[in-house]
NUROMAR-152691 format. One record per residue: residue number from 0; x negated, y, z of N, C-alpha, C, O, CB in turn. Coordinates in steps of 0.1 Angstrom, whole numbers, plus 5000, padded with zeros to 4 digits. Glycine has a CB too. Layout:
N
{NUM,{X,Y,Z},{X,Y,Z},{X,Y,Z},{X,Y,Z},{X,Y,Z}},
...
// end
This chain:
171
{0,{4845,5860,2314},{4843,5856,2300},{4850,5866,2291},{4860,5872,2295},{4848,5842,2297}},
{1,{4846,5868,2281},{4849,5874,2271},{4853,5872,2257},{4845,5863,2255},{4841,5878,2271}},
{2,{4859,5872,2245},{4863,5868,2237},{4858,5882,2223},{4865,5892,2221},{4876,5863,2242}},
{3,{4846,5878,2218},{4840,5886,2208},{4844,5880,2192},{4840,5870,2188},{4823,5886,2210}},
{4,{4851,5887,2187},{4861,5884,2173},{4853,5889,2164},{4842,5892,2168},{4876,5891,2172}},
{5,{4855,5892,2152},{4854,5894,2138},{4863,5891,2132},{4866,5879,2131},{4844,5889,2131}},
{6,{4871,5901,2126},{4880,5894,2118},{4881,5899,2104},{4878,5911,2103},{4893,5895,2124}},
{7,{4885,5890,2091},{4889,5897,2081},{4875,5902,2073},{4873,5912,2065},{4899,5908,2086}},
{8,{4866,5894,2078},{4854,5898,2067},{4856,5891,2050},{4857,5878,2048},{4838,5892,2075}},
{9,{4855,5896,2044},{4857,5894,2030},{4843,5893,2022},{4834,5899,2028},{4866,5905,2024}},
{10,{4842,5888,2014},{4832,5878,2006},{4836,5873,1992},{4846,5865,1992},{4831,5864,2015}},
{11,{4832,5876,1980},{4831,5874,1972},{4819,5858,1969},{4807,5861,1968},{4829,5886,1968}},
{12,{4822,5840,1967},{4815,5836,1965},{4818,5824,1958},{4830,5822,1959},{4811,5836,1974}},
{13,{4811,5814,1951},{4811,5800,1948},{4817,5788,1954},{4812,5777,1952},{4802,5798,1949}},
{14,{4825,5789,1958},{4829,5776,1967},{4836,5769,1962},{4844,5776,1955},{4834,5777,1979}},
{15,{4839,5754,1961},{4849,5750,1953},{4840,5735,1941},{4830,5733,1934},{4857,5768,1943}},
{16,{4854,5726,1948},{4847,5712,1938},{4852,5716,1924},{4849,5706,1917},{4855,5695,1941}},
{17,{4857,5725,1917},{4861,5724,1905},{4849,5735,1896},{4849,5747,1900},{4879,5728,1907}},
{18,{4843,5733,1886},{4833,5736,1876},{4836,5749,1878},{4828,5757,1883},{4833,5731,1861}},
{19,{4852,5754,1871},{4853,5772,1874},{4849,5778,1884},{4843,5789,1884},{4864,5777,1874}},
{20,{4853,5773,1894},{4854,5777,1906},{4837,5779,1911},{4837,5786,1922},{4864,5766,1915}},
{21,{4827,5778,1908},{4815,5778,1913},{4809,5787,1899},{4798,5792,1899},{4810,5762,1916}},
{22,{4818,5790,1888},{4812,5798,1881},{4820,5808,1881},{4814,5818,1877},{4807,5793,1871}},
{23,{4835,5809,1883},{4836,5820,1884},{4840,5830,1899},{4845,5842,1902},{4844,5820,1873}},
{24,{4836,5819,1907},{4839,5823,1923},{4852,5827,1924},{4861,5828,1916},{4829,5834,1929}},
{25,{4852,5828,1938},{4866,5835,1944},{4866,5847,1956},{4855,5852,1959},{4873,5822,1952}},
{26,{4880,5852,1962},{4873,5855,1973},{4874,5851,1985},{4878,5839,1986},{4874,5865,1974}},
{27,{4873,5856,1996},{4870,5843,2005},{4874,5856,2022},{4869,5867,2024},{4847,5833,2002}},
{28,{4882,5851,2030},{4880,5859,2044},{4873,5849,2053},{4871,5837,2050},{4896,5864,2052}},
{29,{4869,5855,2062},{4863,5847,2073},{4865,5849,2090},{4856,5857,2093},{4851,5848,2071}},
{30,{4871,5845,2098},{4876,5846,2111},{4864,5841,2119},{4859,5830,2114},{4891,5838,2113}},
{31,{4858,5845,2129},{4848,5843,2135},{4853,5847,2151},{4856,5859,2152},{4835,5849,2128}},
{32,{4854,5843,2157},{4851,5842,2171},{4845,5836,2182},{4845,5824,2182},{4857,5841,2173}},
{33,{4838,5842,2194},{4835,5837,2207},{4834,5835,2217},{4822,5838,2216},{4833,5837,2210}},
{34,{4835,5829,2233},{4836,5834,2241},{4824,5834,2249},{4816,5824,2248},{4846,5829,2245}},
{35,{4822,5840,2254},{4808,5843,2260},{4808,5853,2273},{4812,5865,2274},{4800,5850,2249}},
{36,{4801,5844,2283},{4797,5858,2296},{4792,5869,2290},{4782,5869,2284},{4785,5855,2307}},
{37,{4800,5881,2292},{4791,5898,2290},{4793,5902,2300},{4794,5914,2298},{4794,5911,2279}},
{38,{4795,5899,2313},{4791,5904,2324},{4777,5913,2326},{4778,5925,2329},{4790,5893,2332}},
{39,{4762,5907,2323},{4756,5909,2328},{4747,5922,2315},{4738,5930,2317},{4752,5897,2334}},
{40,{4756,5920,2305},{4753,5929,2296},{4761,5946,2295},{4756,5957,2292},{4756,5921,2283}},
{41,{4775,5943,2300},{4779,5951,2307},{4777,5957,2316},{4781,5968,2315},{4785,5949,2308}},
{42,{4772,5954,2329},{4771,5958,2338},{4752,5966,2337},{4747,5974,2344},{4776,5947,2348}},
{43,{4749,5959,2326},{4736,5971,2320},{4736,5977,2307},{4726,5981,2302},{4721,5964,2320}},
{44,{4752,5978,2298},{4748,5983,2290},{4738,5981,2280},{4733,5989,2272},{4748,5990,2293}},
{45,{4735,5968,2280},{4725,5959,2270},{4728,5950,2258},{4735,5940,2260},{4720,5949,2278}},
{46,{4723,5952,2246},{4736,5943,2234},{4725,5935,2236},{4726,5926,2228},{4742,5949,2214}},
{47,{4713,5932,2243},{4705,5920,2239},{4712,5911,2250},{4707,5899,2250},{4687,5921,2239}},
{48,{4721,5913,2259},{4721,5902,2264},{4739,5898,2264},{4745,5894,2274},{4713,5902,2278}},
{49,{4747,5902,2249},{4755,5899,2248},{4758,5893,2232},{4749,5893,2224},{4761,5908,2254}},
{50,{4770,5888,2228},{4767,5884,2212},{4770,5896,2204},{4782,5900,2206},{4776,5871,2207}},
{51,{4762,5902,2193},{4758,5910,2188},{4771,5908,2173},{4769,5901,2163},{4741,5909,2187}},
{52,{4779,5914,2174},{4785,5913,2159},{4786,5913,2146},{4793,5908,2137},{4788,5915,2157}},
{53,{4770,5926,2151},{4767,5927,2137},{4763,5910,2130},{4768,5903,2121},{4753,5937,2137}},
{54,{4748,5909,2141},{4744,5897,2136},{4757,5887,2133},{4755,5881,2122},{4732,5891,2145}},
{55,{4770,5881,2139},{4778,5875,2134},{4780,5878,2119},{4778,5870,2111},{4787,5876,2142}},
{56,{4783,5886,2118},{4784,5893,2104},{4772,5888,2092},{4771,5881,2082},{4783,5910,2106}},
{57,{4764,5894,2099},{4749,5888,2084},{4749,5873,2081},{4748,5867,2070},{4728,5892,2090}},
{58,{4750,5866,2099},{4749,5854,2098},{4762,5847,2086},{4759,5841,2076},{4749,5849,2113}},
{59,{4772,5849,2088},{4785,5847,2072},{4781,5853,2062},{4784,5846,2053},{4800,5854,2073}},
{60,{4777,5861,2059},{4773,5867,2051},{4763,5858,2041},{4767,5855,2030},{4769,5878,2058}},
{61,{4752,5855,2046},{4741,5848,2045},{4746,5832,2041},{4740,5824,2033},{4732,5850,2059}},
{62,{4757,5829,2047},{4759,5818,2048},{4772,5814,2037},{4774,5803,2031},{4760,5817,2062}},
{63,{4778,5824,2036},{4788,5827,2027},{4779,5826,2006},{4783,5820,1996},{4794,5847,2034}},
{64,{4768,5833,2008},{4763,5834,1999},{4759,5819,1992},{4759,5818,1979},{4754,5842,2002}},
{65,{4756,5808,1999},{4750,5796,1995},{4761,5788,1989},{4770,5789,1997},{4743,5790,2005}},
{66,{4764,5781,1979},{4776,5777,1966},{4779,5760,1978},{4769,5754,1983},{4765,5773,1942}},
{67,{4791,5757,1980},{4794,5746,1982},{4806,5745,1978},{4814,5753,1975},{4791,5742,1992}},
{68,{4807,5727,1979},{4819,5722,1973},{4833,5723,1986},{4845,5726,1984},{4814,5705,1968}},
{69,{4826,5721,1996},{4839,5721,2007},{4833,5733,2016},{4822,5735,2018},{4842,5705,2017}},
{70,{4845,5739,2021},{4849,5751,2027},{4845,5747,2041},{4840,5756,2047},{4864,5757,2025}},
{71,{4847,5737,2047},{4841,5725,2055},{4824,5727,2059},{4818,5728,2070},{4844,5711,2045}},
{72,{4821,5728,2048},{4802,5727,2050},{4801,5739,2058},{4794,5741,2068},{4790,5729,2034}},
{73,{4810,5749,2049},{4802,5764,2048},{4805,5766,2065},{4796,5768,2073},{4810,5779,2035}},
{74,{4817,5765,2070},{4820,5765,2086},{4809,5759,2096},{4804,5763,2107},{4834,5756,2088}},
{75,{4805,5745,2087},{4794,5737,2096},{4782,5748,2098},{4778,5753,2109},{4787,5722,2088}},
{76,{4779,5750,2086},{4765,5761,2084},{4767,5774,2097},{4757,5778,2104},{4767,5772,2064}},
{77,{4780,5779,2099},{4779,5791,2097},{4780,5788,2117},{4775,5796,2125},{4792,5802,2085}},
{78,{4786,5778,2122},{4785,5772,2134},{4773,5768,2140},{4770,5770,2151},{4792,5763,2135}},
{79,{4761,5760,2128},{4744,5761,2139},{4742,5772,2135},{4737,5779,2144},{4728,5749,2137}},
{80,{4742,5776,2127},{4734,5793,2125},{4740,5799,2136},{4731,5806,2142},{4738,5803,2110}},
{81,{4753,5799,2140},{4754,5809,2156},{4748,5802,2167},{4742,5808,2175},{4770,5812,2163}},
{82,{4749,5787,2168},{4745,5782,2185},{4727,5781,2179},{4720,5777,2189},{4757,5761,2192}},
{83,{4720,5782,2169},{4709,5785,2167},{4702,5798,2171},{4690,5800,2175},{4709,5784,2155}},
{84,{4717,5810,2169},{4707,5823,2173},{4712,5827,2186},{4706,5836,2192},{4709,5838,2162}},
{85,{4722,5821,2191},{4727,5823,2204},{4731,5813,2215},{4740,5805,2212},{4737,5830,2203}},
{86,{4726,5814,2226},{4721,5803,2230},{4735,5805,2249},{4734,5802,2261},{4697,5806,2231}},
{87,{4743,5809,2243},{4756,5810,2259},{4766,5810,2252},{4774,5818,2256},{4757,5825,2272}},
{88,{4770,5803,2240},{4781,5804,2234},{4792,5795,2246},{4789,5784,2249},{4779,5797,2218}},
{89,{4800,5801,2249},{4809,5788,2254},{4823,5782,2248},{4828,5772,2253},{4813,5790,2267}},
{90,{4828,5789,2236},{4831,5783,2227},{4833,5792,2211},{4834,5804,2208},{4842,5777,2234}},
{91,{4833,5782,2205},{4835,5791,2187},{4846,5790,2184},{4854,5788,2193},{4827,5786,2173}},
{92,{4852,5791,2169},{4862,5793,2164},{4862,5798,2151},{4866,5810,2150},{4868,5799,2172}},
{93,{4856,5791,2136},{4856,5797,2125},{4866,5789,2114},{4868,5778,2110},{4841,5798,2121}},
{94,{4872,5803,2111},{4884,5803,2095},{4882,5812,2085},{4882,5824,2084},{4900,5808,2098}},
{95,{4877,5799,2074},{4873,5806,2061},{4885,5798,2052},{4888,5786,2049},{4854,5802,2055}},
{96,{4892,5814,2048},{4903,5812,2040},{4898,5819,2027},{4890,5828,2026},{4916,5819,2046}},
{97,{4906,5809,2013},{4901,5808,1999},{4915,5814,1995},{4925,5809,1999},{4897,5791,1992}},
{98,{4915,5828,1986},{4924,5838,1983},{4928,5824,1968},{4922,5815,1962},{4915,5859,1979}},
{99,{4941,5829,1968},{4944,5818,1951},{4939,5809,1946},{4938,5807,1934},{4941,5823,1939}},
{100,{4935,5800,1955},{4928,5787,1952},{4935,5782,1938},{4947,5786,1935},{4931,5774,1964}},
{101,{4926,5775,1930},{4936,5770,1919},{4937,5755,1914},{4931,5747,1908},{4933,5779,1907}},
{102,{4952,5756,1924},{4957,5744,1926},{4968,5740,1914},{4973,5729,1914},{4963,5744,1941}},
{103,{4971,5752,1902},{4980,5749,1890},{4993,5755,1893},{5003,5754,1887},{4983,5733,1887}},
{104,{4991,5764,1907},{5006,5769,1908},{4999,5784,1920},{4988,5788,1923},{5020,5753,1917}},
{105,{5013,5790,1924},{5013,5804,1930},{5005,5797,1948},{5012,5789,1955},{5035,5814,1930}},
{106,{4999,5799,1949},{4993,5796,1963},{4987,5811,1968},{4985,5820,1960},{4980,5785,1961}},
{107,{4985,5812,1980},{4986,5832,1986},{4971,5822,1988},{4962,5828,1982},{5000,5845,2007}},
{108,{4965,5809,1994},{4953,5809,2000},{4956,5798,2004},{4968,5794,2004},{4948,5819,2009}},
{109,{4939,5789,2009},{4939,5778,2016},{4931,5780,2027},{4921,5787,2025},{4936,5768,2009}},
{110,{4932,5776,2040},{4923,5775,2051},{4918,5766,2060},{4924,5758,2066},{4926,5780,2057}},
{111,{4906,5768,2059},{4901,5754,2070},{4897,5761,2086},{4892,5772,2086},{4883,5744,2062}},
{112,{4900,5756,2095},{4893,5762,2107},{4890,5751,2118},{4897,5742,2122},{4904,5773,2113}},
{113,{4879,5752,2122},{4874,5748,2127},{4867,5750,2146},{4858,5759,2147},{4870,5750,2117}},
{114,{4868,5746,2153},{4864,5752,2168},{4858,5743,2178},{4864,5733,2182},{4875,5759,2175}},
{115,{4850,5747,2182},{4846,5741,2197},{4840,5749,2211},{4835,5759,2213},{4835,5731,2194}},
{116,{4843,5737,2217},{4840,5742,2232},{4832,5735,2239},{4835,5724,2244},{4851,5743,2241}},
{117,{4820,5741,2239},{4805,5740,2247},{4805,5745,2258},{4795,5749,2263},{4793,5748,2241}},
{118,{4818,5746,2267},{4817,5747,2283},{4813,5735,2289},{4817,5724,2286},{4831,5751,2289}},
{119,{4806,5737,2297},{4796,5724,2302},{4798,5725,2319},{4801,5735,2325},{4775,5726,2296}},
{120,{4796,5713,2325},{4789,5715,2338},{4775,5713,2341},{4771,5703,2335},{4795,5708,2346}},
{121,{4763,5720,2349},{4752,5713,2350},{4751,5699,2355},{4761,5696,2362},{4743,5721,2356}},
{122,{4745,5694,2354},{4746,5678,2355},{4738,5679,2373},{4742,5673,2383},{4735,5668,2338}},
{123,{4729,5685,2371},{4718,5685,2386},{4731,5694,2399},{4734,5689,2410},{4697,5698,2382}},
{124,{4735,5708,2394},{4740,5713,2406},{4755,5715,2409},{4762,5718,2419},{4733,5724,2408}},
{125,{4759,5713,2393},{4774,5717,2389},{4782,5730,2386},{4794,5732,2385},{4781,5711,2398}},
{126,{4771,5739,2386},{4769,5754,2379},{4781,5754,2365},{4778,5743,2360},{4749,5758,2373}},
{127,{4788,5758,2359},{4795,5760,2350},{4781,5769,2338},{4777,5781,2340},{4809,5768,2357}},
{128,{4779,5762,2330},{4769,5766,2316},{4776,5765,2302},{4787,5759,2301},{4755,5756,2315}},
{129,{4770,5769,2295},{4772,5765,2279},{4761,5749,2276},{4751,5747,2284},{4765,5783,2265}},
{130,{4763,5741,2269},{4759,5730,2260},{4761,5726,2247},{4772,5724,2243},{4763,5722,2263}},
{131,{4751,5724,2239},{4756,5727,2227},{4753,5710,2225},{4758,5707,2214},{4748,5741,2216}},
{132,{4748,5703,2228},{4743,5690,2230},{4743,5684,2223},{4751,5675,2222},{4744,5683,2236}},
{133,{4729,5689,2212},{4720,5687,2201},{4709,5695,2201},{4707,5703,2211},{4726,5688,2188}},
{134,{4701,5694,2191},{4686,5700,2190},{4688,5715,2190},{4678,5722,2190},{4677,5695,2177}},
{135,{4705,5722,2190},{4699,5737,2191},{4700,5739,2203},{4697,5751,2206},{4706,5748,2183}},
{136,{4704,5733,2212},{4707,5735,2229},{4696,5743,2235},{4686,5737,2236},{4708,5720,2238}},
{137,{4696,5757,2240},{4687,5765,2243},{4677,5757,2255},{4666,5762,2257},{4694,5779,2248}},
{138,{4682,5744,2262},{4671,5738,2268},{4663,5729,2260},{4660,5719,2266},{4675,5733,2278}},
{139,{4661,5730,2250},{4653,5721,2242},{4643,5730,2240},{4633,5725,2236},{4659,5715,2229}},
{140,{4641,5747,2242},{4636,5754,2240},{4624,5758,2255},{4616,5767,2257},{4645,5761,2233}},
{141,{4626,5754,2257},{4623,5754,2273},{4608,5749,2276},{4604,5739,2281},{4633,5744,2282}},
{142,{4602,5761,2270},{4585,5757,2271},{4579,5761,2284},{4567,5761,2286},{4576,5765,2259}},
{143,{4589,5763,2292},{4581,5768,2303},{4579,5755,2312},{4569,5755,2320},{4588,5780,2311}},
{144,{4588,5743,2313},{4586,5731,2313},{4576,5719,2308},{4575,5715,2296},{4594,5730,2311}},
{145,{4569,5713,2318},{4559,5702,2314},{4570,5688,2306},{4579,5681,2311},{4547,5697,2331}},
{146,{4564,5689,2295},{4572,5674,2284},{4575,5664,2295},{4586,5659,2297},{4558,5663,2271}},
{147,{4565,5663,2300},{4567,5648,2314},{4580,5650,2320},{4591,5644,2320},{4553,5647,2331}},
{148,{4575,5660,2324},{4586,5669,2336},{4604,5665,2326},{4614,5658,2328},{4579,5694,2336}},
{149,{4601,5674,2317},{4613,5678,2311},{4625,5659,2309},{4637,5657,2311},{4606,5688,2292}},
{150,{4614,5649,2305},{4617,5637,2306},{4623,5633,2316},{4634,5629,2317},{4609,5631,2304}},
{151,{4614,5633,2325},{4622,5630,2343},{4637,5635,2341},{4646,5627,2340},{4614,5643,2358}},
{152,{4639,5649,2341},{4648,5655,2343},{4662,5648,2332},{4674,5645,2335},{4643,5669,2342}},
{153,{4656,5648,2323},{4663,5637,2313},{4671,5624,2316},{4682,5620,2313},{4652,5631,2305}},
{154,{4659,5618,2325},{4665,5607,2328},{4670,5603,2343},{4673,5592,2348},{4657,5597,2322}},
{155,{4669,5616,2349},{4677,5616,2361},{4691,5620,2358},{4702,5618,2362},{4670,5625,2373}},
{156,{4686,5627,2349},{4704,5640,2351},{4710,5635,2339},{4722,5637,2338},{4702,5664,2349}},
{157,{4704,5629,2330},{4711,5622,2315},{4717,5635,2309},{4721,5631,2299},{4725,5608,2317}},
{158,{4719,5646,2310},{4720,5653,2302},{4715,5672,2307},{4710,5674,2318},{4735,5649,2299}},
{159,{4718,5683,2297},{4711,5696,2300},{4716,5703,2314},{4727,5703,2320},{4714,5706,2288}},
{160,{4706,5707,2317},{4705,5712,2331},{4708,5729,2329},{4705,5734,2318},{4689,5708,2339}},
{161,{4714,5737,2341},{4713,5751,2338},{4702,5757,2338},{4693,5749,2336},{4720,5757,2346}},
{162,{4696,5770,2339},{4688,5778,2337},{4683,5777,2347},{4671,5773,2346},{4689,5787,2334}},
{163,{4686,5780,2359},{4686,5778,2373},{4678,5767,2375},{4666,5770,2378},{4699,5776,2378}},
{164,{4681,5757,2375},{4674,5741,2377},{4661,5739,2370},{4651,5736,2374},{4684,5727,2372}},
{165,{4665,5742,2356},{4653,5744,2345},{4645,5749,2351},{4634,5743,2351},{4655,5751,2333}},
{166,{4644,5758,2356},{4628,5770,2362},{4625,5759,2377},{4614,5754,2380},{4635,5795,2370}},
{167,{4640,5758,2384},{4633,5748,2399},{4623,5739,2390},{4612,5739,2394},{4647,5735,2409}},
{168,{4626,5734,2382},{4615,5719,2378},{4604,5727,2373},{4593,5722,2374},{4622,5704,2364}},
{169,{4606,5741,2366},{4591,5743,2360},{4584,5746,2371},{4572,5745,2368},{4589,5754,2349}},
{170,{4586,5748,2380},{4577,5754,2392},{4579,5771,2396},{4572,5776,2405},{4559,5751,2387}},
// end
């Protein structure tokens, strides 16, 4: 496993329950981290099959841009937008810190942070996987599986199966 960081990305944006604060913004850092197998990206020198930083980056970026009241949301956002585009996260870790919040006095910043761990076991063979267990879970995506099929497996194993097992049941 691996541990893929970003640190210290800065952002100019809207955030904030108070009227100024959404009109005259603030600035904002953002701490992003992952852990993730790059074994097999390593061992071919492949960024498609490891987590790409850039895209961490656009994804805050992107996500950074949209105005909310709690610093809270924007973390939620910026957490399915990664287990949305990356599908072996095995765990996250995001801190979006607010430069001078204005709380009526000298404050350096406020921070919220946020993390989880989607290390899973497979339920069918006991393979060590990622789980994100909700609708972005890369086996929800699993069209190579018959619906019927995918149900069975559902309600034998009650929860996501590895990659491995997934293909045993597609045939």
């Amino acid at each position: 496993m691996s541990v893929i960081a970003l640190e210290g990305m800065r952002f100019f944006a809207y955030h904030g329950v108070y009227e100024e604060e959404q009109i005259l913004g603030g600035e904002y850092i953002v701490n992003v981290s992952v852990t993730v197998d790059t074994d097999d990206a390593a061992e071919e020198d492949d960024i498609h099959q490891t987590v790409n930083y850039e895209t961490i980056y656009a994804i805050c970026a992107m996500e950074m841009k949209k105005p909310s009241d709690l610093i809270e949301t924007v973390i939620e956002r910026i957490v399915l937008r990664m287990k949305a585009t990356f599908s072996s996260l095995e765990e996250i870790s995001v801190k979006v810190e607010k430069l001078n919040p204005p709380l009526g006095g000298r404050v350096a910043k406020a921070s919220v942070e946020t993390a989880y761990d989607f290390s899973s076991e497979c339920s069918r063979c006991g393979r060590g996987m990622a789980c994100y267990g909700d609708e972005t879970c890369w086996c929800n995506d699993a069209r190579t599986i018959h619906p019927r099929t995918a149900e069975m497996v559902k309600s034998q194993h009650g929860s996501c199966v590895c990659n491995s097992c997934l293909n045993f049941f597609a045939g």
